[in-house]
mmJSON file of the N, C-alpha and C atoms, coordinates in Angstrom:
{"data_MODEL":{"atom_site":{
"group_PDB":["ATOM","ATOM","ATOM","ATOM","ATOM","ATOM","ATOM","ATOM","ATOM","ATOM","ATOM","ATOM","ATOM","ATOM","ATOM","ATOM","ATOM","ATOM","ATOM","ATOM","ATOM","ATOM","ATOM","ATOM","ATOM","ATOM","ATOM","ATOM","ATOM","ATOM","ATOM","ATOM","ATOM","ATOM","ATOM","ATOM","ATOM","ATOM","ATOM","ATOM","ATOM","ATOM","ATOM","ATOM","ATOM","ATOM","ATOM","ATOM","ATOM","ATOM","ATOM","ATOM","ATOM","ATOM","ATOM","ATOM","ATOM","ATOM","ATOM","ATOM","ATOM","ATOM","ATOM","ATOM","ATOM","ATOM","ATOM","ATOM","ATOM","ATOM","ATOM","ATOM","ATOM","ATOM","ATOM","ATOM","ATOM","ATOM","ATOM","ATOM","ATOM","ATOM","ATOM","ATOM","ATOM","ATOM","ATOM","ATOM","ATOM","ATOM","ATOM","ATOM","ATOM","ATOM","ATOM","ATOM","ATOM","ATOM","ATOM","ATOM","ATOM","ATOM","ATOM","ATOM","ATOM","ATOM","ATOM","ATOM","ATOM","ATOM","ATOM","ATOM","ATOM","ATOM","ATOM","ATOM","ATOM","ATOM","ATOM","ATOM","ATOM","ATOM","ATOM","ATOM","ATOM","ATOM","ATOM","ATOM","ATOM","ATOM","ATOM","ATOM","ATOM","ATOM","ATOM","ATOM","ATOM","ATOM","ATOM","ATOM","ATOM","ATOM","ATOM","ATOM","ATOM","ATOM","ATOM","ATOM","ATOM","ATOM","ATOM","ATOM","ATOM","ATOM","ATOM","ATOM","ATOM","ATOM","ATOM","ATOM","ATOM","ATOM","ATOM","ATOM","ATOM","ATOM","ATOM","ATOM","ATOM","ATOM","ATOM","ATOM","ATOM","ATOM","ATOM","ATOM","ATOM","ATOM","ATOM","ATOM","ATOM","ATOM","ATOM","ATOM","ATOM","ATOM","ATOM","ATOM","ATOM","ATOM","ATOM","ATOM","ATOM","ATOM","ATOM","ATOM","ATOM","ATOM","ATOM","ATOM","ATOM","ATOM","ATOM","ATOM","ATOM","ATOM","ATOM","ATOM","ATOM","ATOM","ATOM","ATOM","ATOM"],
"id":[1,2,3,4,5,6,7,8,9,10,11,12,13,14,15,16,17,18,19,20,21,22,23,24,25,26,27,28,29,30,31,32,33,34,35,36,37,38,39,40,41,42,43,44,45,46,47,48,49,50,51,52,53,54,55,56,57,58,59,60,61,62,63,64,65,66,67,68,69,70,71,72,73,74,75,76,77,78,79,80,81,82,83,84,85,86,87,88,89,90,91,92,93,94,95,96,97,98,99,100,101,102,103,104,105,106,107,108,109,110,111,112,113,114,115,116,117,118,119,120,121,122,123,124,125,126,127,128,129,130,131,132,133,134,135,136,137,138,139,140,141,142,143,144,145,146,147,148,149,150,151,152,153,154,155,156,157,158,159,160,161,162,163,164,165,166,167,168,169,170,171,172,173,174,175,176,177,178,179,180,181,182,183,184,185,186,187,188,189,190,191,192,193,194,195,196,197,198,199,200,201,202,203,204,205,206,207,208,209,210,211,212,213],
"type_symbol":["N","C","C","N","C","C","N","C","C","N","C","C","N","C","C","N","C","C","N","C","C","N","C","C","N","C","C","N","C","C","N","C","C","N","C","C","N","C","C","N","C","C","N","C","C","N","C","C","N","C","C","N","C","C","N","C","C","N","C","C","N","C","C","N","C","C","N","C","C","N","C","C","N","C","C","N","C","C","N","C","C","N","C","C","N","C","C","N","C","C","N","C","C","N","C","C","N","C","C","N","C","C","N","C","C","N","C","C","N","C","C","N","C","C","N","C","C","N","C","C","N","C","C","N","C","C","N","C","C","N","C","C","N","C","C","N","C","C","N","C","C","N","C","C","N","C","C","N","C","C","N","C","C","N","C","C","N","C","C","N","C","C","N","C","C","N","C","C","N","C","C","N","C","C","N","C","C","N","C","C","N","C","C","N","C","C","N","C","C","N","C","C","N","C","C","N","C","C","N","C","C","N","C","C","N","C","C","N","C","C","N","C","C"],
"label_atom_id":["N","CA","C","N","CA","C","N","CA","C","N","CA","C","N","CA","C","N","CA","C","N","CA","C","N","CA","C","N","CA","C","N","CA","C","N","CA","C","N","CA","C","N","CA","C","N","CA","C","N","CA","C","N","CA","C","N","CA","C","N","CA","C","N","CA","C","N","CA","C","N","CA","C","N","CA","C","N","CA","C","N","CA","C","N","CA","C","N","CA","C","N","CA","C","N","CA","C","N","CA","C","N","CA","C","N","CA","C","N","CA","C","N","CA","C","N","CA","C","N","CA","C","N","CA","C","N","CA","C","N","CA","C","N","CA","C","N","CA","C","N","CA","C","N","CA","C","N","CA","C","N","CA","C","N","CA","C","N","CA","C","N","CA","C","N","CA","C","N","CA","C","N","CA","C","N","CA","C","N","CA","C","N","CA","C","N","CA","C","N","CA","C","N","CA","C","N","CA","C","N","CA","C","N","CA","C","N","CA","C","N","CA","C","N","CA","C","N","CA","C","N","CA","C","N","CA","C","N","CA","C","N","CA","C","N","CA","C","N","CA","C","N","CA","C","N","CA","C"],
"label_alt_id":[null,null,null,null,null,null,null,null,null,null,null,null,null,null,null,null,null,null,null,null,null,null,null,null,null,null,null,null,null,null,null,null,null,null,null,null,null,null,null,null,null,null,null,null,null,null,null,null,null,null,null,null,null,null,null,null,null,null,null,null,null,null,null,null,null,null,null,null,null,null,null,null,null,null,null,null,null,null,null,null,null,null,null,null,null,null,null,null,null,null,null,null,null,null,null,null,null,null,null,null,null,null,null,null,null,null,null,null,null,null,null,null,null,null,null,null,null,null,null,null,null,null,null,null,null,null,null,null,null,null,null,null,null,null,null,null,null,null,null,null,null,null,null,null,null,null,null,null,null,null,null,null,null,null,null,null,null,null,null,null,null,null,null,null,null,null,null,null,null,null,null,null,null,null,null,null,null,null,null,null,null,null,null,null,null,null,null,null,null,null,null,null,null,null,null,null,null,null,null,null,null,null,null,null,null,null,null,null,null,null,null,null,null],
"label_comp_id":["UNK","UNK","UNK","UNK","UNK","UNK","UNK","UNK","UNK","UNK","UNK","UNK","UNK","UNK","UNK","UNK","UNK","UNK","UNK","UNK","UNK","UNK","UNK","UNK","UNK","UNK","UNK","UNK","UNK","UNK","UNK","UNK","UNK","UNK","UNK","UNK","UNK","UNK","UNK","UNK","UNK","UNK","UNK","UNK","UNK","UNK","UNK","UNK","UNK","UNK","UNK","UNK","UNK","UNK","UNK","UNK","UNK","UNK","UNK","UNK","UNK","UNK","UNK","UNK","UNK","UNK","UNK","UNK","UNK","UNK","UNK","UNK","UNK","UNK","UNK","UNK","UNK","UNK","UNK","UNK","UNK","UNK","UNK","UNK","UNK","UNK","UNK","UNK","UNK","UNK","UNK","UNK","UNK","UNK","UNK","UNK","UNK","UNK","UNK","UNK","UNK","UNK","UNK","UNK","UNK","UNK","UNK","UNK","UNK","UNK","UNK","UNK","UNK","UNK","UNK","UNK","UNK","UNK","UNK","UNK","UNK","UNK","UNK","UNK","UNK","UNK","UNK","UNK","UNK","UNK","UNK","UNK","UNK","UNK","UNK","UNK","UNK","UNK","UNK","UNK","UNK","UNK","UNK","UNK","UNK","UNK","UNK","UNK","UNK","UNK","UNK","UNK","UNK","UNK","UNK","UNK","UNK","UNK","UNK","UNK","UNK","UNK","UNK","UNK","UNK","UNK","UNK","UNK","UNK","UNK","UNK","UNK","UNK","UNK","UNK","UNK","UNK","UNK","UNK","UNK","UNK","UNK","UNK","UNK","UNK","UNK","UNK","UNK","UNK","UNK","UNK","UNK","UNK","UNK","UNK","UNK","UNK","UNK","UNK","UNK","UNK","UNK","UNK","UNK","UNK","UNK","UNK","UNK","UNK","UNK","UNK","UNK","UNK"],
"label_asym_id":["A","A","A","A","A","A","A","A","A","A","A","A","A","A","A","A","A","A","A","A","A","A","A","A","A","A","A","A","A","A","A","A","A","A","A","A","A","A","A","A","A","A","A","A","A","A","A","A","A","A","A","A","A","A","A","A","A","A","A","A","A","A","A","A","A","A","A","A","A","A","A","A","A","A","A","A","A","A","A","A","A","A","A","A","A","A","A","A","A","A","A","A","A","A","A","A","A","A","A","A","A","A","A","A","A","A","A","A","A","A","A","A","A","A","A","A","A","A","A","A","A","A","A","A","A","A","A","A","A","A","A","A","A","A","A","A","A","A","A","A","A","A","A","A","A","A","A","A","A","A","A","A","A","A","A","A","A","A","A","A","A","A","A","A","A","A","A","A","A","A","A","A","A","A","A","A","A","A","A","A","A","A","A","A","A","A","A","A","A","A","A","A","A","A","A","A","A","A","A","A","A","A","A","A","A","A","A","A","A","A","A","A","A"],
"label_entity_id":["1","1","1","1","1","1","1","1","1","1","1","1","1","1","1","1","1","1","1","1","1","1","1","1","1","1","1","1","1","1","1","1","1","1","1","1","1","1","1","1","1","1","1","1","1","1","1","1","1","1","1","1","1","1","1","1","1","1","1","1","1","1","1","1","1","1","1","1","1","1","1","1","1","1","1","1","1","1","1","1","1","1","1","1","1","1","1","1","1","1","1","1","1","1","1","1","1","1","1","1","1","1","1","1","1","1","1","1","1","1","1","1","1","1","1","1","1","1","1","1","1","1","1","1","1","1","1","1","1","1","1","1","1","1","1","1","1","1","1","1","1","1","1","1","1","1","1","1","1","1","1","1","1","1","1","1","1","1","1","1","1","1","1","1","1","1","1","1","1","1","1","1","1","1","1","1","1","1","1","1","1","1","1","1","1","1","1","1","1","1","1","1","1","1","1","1","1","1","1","1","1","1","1","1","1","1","1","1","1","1","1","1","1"],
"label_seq_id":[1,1,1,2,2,2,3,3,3,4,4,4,5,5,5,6,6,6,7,7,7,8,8,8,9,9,9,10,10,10,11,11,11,12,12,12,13,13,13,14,14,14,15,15,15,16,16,16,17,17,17,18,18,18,19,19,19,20,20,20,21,21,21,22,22,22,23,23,23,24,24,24,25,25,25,26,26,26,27,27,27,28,28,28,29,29,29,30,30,30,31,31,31,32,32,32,33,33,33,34,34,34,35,35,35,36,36,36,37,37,37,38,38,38,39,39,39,40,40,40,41,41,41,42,42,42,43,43,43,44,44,44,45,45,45,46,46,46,47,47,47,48,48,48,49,49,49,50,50,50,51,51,51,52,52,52,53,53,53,54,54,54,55,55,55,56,56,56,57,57,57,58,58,58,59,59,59,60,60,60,61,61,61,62,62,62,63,63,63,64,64,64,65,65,65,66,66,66,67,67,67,68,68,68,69,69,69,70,70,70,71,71,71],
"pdbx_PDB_ins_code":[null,null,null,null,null,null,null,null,null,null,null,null,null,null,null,null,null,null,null,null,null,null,null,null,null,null,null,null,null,null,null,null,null,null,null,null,null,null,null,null,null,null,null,null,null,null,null,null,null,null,null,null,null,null,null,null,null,null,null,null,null,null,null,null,null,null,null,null,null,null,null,null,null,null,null,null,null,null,null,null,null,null,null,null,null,null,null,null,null,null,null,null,null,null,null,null,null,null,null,null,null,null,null,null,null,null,null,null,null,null,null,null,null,null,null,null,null,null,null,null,null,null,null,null,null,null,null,null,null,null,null,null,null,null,null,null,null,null,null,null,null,null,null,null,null,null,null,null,null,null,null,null,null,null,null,null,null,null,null,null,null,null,null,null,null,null,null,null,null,null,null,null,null,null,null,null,null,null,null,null,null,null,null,null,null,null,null,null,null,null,null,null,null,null,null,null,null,null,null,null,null,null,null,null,null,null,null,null,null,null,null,null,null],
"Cartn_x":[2.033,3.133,2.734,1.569,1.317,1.167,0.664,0.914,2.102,3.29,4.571,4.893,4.923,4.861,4.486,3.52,2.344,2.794,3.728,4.439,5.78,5.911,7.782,7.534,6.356,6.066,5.537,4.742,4.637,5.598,6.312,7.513,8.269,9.137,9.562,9.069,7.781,6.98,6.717,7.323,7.272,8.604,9.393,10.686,11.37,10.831,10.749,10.234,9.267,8.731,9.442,9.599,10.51,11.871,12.536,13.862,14.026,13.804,14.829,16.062,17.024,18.097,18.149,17.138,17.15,15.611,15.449,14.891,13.54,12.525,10.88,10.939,10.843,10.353,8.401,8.036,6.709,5.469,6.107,5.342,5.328,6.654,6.602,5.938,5.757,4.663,3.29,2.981,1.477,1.281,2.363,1.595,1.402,1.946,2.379,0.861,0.89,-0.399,-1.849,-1.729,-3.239,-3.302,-2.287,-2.067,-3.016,-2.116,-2.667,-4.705,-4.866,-6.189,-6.885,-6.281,-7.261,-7.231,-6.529,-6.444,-7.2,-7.526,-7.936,-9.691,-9.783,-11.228,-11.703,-10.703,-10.934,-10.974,-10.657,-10.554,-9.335,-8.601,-7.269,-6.148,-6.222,-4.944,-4.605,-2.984,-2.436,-2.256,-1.233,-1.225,-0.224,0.873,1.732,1.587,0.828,0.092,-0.51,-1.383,-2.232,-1.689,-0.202,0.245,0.506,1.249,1.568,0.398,-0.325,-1.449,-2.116,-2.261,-3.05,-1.858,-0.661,0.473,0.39,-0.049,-0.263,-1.092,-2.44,-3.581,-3.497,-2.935,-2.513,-1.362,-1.042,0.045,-0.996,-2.003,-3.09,-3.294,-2.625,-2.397,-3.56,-5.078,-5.961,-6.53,-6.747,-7.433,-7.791,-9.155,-9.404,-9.103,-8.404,-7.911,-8.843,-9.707,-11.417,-12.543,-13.191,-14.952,-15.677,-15.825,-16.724,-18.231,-18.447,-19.78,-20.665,-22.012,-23.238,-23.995,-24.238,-24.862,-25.321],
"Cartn_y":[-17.972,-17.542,-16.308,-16.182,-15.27,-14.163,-13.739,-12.923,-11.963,-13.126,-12.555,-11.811,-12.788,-12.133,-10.55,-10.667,-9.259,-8.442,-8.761,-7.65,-7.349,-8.027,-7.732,-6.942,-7.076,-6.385,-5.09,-4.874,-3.43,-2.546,-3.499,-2.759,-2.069,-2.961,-2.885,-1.721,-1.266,-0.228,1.154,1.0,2.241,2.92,1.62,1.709,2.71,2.322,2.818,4.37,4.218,5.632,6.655,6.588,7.151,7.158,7.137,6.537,6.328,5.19,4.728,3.734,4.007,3.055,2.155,1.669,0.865,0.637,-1.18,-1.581,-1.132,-1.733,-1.031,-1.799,-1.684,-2.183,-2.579,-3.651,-3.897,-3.1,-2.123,-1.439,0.244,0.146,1.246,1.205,-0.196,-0.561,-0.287,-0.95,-0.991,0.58,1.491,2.988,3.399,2.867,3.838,3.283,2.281,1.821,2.301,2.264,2.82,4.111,5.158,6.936,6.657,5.959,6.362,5.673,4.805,4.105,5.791,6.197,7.068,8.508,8.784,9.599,9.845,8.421,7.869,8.224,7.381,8.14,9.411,10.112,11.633,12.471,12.115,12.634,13.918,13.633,14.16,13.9,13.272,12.516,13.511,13.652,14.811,13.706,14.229,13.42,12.471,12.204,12.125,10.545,10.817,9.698,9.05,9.279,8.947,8.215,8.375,7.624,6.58,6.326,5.034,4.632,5.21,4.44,3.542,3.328,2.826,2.266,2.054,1.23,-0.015,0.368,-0.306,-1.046,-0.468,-1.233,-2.165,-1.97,-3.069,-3.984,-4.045,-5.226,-5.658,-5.331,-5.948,-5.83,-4.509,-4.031,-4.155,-3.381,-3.011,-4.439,-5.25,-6.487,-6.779,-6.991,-7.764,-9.028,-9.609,-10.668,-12.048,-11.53,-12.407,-11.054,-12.058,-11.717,-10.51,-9.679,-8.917,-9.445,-9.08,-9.09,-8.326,-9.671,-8.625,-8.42,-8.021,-7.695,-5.889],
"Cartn_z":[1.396,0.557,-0.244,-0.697,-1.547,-0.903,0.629,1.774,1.375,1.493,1.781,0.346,-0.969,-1.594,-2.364,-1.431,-1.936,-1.018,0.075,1.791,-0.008,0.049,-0.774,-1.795,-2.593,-3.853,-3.299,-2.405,-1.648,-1.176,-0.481,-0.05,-1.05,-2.23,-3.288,-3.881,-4.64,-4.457,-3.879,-2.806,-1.9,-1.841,-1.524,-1.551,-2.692,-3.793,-5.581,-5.331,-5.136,-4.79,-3.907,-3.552,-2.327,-2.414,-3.028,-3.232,-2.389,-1.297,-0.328,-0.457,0.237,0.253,0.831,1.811,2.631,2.841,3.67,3.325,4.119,3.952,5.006,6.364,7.0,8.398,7.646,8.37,8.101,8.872,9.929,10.455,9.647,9.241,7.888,7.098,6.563,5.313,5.766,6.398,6.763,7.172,7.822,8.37,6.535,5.777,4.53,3.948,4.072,3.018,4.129,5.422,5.991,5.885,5.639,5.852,4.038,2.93,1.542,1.474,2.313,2.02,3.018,4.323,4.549,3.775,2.988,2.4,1.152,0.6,-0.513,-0.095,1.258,1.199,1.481,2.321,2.876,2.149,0.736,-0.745,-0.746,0.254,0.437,-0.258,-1.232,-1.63,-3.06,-2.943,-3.902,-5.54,-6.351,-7.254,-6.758,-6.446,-6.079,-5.782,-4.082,-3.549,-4.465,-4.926,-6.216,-7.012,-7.5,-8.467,-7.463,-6.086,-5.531,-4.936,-4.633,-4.355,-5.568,-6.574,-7.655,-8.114,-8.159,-8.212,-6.704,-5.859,-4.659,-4.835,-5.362,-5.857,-6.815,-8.23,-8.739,-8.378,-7.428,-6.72,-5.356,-5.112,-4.605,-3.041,-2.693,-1.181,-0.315,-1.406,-1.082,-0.755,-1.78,-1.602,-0.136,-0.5,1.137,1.431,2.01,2.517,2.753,3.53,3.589,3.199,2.85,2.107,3.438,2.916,4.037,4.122,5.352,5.714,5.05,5.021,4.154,5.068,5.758,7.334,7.313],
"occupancy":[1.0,1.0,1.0,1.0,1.0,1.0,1.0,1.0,1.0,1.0,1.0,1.0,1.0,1.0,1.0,1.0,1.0,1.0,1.0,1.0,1.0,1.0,1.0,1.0,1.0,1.0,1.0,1.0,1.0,1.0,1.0,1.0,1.0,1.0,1.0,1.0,1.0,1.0,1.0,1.0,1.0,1.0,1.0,1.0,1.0,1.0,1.0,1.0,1.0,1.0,1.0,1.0,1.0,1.0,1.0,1.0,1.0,1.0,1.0,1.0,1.0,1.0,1.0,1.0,1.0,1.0,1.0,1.0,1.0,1.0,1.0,1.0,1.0,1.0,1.0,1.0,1.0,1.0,1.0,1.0,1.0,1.0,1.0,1.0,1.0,1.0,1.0,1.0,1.0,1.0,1.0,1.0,1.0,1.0,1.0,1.0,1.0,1.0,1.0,1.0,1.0,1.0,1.0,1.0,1.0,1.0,1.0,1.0,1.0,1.0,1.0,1.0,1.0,1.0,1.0,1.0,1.0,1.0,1.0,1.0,1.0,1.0,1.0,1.0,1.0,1.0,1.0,1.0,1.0,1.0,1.0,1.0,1.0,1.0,1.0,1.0,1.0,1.0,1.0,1.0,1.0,1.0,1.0,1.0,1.0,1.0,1.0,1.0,1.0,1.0,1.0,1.0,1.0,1.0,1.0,1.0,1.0,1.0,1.0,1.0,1.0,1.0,1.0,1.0,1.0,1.0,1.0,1.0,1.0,1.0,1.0,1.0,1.0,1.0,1.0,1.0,1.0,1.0,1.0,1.0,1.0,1.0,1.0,1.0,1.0,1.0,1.0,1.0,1.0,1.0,1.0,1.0,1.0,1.0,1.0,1.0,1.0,1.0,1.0,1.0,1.0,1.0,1.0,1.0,1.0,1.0,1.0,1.0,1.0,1.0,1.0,1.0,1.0],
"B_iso_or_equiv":[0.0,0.0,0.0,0.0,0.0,0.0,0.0,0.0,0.0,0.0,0.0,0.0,0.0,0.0,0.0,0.0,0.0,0.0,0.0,0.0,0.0,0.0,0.0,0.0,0.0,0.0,0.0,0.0,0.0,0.0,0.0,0.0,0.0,0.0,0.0,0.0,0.0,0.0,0.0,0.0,0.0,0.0,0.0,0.0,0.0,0.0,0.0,0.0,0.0,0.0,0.0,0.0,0.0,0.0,0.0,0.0,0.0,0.0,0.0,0.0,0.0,0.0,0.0,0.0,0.0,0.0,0.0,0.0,0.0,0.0,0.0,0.0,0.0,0.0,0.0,0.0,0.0,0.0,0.0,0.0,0.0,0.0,0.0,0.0,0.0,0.0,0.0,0.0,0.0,0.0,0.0,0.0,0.0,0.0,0.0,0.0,0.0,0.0,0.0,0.0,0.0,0.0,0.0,0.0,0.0,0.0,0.0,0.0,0.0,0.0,0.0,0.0,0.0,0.0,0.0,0.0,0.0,0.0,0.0,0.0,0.0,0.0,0.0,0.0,0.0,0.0,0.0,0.0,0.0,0.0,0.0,0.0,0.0,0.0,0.0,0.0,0.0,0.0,0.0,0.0,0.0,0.0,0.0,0.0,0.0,0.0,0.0,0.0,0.0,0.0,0.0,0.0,0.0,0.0,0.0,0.0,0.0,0.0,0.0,0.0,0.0,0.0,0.0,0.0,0.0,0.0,0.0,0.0,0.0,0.0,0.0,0.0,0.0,0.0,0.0,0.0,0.0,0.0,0.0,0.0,0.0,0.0,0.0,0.0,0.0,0.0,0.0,0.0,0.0,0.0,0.0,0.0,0.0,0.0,0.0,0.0,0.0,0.0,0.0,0.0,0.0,0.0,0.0,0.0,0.0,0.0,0.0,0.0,0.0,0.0,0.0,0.0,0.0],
"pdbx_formal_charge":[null,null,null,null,null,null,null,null,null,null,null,null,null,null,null,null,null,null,null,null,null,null,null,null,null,null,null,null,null,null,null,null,null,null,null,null,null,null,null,null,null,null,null,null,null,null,null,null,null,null,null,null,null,null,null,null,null,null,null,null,null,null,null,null,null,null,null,null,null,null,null,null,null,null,null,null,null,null,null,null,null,null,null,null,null,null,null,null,null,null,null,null,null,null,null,null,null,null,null,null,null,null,null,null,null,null,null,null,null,null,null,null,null,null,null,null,null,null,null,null,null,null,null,null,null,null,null,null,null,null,null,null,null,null,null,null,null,null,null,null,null,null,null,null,null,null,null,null,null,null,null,null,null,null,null,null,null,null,null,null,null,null,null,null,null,null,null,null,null,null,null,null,null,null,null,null,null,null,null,null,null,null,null,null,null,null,null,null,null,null,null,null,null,null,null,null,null,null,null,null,null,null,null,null,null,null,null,null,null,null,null,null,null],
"auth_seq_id":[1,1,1,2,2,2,3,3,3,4,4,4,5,5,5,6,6,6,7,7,7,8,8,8,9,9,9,10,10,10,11,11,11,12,12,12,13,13,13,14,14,14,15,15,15,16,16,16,17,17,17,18,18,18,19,19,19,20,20,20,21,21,21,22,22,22,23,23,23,24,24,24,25,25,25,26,26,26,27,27,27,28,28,28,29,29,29,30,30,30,31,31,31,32,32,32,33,33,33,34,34,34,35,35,35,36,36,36,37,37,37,38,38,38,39,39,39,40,40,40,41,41,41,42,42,42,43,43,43,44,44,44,45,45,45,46,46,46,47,47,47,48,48,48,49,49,49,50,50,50,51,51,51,52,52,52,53,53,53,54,54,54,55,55,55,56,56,56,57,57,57,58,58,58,59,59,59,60,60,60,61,61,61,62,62,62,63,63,63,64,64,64,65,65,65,66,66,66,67,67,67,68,68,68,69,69,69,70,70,70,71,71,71],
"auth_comp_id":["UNK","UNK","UNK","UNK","UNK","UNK","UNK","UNK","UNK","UNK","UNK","UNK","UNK","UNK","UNK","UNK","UNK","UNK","UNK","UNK","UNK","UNK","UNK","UNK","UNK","UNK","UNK","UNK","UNK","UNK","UNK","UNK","UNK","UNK","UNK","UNK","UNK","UNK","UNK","UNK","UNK","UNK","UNK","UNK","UNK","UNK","UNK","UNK","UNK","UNK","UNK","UNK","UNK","UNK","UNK","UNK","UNK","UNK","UNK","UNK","UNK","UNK","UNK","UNK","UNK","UNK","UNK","UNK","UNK","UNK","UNK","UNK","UNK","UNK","UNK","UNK","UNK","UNK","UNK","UNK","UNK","UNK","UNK","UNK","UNK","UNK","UNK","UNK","UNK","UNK","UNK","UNK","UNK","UNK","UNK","UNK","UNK","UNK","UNK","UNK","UNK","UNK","UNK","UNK","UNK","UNK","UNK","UNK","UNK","UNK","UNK","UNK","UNK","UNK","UNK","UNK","UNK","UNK","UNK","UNK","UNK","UNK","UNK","UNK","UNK","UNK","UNK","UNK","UNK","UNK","UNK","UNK","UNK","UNK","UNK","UNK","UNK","UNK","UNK","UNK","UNK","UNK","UNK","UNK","UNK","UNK","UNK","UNK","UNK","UNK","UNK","UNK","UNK","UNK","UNK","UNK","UNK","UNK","UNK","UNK","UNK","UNK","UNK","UNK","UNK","UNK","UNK","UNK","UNK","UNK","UNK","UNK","UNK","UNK","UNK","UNK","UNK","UNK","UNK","UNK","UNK","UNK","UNK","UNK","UNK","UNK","UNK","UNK","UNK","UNK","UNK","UNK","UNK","UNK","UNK","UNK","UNK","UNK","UNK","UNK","UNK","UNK","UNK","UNK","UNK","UNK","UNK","UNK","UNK","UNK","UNK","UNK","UNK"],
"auth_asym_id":["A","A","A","A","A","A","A","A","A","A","A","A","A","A","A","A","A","A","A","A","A","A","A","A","A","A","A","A","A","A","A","A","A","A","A","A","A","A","A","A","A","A","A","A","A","A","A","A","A","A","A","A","A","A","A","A","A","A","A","A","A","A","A","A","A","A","A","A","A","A","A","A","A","A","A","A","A","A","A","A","A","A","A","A","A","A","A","A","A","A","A","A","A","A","A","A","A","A","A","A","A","A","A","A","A","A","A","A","A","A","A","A","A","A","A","A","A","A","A","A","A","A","A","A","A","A","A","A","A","A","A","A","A","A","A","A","A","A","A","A","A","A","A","A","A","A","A","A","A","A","A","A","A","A","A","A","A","A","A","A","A","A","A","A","A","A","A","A","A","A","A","A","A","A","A","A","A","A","A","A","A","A","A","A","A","A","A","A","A","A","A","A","A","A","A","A","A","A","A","A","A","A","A","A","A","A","A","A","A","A","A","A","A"],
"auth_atom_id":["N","CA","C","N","CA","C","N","CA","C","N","CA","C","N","CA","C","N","CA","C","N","CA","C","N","CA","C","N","CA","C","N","CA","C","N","CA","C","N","CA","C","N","CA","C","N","CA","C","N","CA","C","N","CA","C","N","CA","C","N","CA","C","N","CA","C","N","CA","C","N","CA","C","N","CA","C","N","CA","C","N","CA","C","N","CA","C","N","CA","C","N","CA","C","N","CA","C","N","CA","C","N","CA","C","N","CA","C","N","CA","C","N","CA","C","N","CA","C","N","CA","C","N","CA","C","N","CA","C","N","CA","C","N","CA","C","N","CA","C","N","CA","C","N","CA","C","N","CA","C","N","CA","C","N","CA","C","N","CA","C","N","CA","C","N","CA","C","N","CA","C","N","CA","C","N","CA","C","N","CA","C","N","CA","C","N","CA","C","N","CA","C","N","CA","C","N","CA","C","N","CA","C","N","CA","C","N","CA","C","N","CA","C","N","CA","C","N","CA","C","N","CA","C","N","CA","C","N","CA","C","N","CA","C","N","CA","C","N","CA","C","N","CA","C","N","CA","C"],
"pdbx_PDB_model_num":[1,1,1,1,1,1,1,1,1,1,1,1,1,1,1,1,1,1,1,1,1,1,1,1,1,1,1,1,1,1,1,1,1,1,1,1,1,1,1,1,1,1,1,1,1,1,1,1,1,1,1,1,1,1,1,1,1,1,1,1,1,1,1,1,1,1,1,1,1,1,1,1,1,1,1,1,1,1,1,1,1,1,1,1,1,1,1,1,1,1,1,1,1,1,1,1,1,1,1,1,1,1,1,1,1,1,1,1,1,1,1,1,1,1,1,1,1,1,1,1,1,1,1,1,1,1,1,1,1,1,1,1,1,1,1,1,1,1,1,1,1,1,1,1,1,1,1,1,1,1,1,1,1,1,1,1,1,1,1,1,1,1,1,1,1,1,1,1,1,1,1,1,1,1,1,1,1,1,1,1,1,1,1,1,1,1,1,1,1,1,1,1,1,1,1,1,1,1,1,1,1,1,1,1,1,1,1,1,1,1,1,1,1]
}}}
């Protein structure tokens, strides 16, 4: 549940950002949130991005889902 939750609050989010009128496709979401994470490291990212990205981050986009490997 909390999955879905955290898909709706992203969306919601982007949606905001963007003024869209309509709603995200989940393959919209996810290109929107992997384009801002690679951007984030390519140290490409304008202000813009910047502000929804760290709005993304605190609604917990980034979060890793499971524990990474210490390997």
């Amino acid at each position: 549940m909390h999955a879905i939750q955290l898909t709706d609050e992203c969306k919601r989010i982007i949606q905001d950002h963007y003024g869209l009128n309509r709603p995200l496709t989940r393959s919209e979401l996810v290109a929107e949130v992997r384009r801002l994470a690679r951007k984030w490291r390519d140290g490409s990212i304008d202000y813009r991005a910047e502000h929804l990205y760290f709005r993304l981050d605190l609604a917990g986009a980034f979060s890793a889902a499971t524990p990474k490997s210490t390997r």
